[in-house]
C-alpha positions in Angstrom: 0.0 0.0 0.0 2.7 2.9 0.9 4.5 2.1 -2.6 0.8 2.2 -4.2 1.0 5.7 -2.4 4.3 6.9 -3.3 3.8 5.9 -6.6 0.5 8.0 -7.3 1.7 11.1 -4.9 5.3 10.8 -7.6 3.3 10.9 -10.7 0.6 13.5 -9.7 4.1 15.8 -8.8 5.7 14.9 -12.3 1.9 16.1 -13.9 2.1 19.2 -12.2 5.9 20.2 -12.9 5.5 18.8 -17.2 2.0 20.0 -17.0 3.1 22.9 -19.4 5.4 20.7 -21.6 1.9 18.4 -21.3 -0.4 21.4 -22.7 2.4 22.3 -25.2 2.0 18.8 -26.8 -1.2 18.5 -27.0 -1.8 21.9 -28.7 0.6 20.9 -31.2 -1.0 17.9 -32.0 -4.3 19.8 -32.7 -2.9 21.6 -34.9 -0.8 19.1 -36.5 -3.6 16.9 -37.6 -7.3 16.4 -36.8 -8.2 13.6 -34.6 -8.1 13.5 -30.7 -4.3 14.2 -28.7 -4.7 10.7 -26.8 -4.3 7.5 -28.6 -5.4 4.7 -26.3 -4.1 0.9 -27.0 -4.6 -2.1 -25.7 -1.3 -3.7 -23.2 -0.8 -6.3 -21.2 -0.3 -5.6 -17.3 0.4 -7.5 -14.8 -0.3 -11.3 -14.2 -1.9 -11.0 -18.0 -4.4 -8.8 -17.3 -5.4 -6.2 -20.3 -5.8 -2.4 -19.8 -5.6 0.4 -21.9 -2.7 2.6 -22.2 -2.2 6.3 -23.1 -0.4 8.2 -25.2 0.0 11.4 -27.1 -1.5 10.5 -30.7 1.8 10.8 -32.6 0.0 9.5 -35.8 -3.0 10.6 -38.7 -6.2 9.3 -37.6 -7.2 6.0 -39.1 -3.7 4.5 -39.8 -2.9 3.0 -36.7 -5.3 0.0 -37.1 -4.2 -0.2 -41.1 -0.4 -0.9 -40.2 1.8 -2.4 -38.1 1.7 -2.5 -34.7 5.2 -1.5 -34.3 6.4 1.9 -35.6 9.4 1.7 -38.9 12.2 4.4 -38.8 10.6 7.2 -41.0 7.2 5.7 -40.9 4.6 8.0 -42.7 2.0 7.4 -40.5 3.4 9.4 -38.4 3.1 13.6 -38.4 6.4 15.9 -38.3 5.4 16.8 -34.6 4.5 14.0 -33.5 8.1 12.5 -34.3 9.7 15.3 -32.7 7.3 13.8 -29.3 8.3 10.1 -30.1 12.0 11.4 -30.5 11.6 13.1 -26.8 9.4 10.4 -25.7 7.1 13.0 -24.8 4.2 11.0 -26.2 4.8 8.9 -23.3 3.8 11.3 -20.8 0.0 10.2 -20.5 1.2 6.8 -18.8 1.7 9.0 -15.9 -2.3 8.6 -15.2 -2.0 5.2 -15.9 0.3 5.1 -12.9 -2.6 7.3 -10.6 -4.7 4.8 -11.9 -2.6 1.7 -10.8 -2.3 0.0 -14.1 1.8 0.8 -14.2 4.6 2.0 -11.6 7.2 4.5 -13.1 9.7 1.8 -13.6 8.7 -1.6 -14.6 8.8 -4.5 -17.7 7.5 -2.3 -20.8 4.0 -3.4 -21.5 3.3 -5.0 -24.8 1.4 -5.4 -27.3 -1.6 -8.3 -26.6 -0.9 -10.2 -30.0 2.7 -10.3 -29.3 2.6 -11.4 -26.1 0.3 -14.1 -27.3 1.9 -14.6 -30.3 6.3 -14.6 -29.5 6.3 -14.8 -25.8 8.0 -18.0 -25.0 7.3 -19.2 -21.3 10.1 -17.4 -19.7 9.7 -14.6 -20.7 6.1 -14.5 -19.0 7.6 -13.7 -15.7 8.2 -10.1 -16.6 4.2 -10.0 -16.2 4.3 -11.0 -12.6 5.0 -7.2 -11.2 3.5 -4.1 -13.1 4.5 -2.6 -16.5 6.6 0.2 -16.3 7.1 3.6 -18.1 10.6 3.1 -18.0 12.7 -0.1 -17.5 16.4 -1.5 -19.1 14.5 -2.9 -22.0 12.9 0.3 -22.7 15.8 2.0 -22.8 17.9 -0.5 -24.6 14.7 -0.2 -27.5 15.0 3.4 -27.3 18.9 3.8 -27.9 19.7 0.6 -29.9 16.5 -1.1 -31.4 14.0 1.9 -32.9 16.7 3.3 -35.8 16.8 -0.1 -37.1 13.7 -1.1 -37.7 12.7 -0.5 -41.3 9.1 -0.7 -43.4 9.6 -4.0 -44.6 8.3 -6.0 -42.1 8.6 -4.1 -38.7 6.7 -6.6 -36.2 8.9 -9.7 -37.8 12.3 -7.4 -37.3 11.2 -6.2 -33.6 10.0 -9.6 -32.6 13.2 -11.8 -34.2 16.0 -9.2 -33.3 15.2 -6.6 -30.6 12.5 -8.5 -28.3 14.8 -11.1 -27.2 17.1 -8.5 -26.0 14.8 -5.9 -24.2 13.1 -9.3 -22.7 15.8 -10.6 -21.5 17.1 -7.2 -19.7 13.4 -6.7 -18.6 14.0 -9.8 -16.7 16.9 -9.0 -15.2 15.2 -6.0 -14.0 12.2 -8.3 -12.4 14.7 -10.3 -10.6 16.5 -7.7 -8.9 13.6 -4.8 -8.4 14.2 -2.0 -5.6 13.4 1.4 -4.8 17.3 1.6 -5.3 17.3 0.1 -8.9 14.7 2.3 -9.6 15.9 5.1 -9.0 19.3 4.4 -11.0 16.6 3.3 -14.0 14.8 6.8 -13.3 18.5 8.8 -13.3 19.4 6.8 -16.4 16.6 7.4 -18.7 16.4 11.7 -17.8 20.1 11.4 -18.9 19.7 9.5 -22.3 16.8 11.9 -23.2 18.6 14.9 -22.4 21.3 13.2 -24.5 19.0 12.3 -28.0 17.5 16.0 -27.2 21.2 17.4 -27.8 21.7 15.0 -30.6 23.7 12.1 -29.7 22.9 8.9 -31.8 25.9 6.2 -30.0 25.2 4.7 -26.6 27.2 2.4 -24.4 26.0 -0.5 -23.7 23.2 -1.3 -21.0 24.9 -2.0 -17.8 22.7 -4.7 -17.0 23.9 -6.7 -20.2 26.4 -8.9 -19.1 24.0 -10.5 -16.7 20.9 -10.7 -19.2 22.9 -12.5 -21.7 22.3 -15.7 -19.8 18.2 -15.0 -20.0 17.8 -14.2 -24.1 15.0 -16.7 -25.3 14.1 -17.2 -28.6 10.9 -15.7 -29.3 8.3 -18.1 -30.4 6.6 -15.6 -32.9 4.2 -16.8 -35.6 2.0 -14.7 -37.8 
């Protein structure tokens, strides 16, 4: 219950400070393209259980359901501003009520997609769903600053699922197994830094520290179509 409480009382202070960075974004999505500023989609949370995650639309109305579920380095689904919030990962930002809300803790497994879960999830890798999704974790940094620039149009849920998943699965386990308020806040430290980074233009990152230990936990997805 007090980390249920700490989480919420963190997230509504993060709202408040971004809340003009928040207002900012979604302005310029109105005026970037018609359609609502919140695209809601479908994850999987904890023990399995599906809820519906927010973020800043970054794409034209009507072409996430008539593409792929994973995003393609200069995909044209998506609007010039709403790269620049993908680039900033200011599209993110909305999870933070799904944190109020208790459907993710600031750092946690990144929450996935249903049909991939049920579709290249081998059974280890289903123990990263027995704590809650995170808005942050080693996977989702390792997508963030290795795996995104290479993913290209030709088949982007077949390239993510073969060649990145493994990875960001393996180091979200890592995570799972060694979760504290201590890790968590390294994760936190981590991921301001690397933004701040890509927001002054650095494209090379080192390594994730947690590597050497994850190598040991990459699974071969089991993904079929």
């Amino acid at each position: 219950m007090v980390t249920r409480i700490v989480r919420v009382v963190v997230a509504l202070l993060v709202l408040a400070v971004l809340s003009p960075v928040l207002v900012l974004a979604a302005v310029g999505i109105w005026l970037s393209s018609d359609g609502p500023v919140l695209f809601r989609a479908n994850r999987v949370g904890r023990h399995g259980r599906i809820f519906c995650m927010y973020k800043f639309r970054t794409m034209h109305v009507g072409q996430h359901a008539n593409g792929s579920a994973i995003t393609a380095k200069d995909d044209p689904r998506v609007f010039v501003f709403g790269s620049w919030l993908r680039r900033l990962k200011i599209d993110e930002l909305p999870q933070l009520f799904n944190i109020v809300k208790g459907d993710m803790a600031i750092v946690g497994p990144r929450p996935e997609d249903p049909l991939i879960v049920r579709t290249a999830y081998a059974a280890p890798h289903l123990e990263t769903l027995r704590i809650l999704p995170g808005l942050t974790s080693p996977g989702t940094l390792y997508y963030y600053t290795h795996g995104e620039h290479r993913i290209d149009g030709g088949d982007p849920v077949r390239y993510y699922v073969e060649h990145l998943l493994p990875m960001k699965l393996a180091l979200d386990l890592a995570y799972t197994r060694d979760a504290c308020l201590s890790y968590d806040t390294r994760i936190v430290l981590r991921t301001i830094r690397t933004i701040v980074f890509v927001a002054m233009g650095a494209k090379h990152f080192p390594d994730p520290p947690e590597l050497g230990r994850s190598r040991d936990l990459v699974y071969p997805t089991r993904y079929h179509q």
